[in-house]
C-alpha positions as a Markdown table, in Angstrom:
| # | Residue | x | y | z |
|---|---|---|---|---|
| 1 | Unk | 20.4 | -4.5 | -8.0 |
| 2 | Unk | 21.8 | -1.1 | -8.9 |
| 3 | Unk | 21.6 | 1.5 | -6.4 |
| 4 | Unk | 21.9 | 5.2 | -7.1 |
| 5 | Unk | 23.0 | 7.8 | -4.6 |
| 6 | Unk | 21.5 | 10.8 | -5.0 |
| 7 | Unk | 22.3 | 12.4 | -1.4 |
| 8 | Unk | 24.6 | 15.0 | -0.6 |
| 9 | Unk | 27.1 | 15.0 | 2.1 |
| 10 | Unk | 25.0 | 17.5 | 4.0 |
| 11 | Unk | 22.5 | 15.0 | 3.2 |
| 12 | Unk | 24.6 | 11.6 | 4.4 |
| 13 | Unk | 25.0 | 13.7 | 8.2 |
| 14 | Unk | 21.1 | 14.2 | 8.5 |
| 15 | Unk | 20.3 | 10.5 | 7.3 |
| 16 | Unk | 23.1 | 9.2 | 10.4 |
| 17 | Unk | 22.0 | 11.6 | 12.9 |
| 18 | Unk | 18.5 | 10.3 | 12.3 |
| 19 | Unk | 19.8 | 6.8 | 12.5 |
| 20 | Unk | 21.6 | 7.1 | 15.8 |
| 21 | Unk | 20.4 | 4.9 | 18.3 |
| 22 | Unk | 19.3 | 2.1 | 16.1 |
| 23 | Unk | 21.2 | -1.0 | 16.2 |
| 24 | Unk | 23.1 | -2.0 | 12.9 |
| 25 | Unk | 20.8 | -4.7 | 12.4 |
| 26 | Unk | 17.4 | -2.4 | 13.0 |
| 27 | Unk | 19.5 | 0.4 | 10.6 |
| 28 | Unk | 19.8 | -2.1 | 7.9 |
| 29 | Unk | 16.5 | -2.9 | 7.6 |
| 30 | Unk | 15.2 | -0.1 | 7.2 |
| 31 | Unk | 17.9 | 1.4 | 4.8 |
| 32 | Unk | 17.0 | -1.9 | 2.8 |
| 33 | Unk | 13.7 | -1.1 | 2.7 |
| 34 | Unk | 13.7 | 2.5 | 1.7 |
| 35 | Unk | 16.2 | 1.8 | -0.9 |
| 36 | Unk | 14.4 | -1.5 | -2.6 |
| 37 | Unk | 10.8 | 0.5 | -2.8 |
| 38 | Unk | 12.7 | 3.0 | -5.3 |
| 39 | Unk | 16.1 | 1.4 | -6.2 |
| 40 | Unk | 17.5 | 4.5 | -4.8 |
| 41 | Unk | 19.0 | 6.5 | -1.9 |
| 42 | Unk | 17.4 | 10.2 | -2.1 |
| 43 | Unk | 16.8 | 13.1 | 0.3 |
| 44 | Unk | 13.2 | 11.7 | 0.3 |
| 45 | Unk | 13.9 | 8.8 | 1.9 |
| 46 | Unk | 15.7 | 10.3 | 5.2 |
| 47 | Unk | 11.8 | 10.7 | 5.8 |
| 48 | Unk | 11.3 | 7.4 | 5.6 |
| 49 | Unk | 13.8 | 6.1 | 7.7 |
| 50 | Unk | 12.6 | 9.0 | 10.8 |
| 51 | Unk | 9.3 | 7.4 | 10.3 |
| 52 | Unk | 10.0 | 3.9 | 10.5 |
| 53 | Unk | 12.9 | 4.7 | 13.8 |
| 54 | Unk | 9.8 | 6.4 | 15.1 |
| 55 | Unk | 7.4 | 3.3 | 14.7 |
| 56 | Unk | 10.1 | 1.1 | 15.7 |
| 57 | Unk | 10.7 | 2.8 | 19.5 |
| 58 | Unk | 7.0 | 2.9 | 19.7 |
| 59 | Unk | 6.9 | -0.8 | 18.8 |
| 60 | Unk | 9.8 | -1.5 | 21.7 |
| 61 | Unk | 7.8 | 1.0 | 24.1 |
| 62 | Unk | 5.1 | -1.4 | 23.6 |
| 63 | Unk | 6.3 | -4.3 | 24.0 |
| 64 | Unk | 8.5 | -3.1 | 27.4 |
| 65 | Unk | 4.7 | -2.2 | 28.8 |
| 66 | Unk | 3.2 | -5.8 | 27.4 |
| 67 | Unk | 6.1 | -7.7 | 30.0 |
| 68 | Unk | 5.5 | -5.0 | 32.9 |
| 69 | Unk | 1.5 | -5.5 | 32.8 |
C-alpha cells in the first residue's frame, strides 16, 4: 500500500505530542488504523489518533477499576 504524507512538520510535532504516552505497540495501531481507512497521513487524522488515545486510557481506567472491585 501507498501511503501519502500530507502533514507538515508543524503538523508531525502536534501528531507526537498527542502520541506521548502511548506505548509503541498502542501507537502503531492506531497510526495503522488512521492511515488504512484513507490510505493517507493528513492533518485530519491527528484527530483521530487524540480520539482513539482518549478511548484507549478510558479503556485501561476501566479495566484498573474491574481488578480493584
Amino acid at each position: 500500500m501507498n501511503v501519502k504524507v500530507e502533514i507538515s512538520p508543524q503538523d508531525t510535532n502536534r501528531l507526537l505530542n498527542n502520541m506521548k504516552g502511548l506505548t509503541l505497540m498502542e501507537a502503531e495501531k492506531i497510526l495503522t488504523k488512521v492511515i488504512v481507512e484513507d490510505g493517507r497521513l493528513s492533518p485530519e487524522d491527528i484527530r483521530q489518533v487524540v480520539e482513539a488515545k482518549k478511548d484507549m486510557v478510558e479503556r485501561k481506567e476501566r479495566d484498573c477499576l474491574n481488578i480493584i472491585r
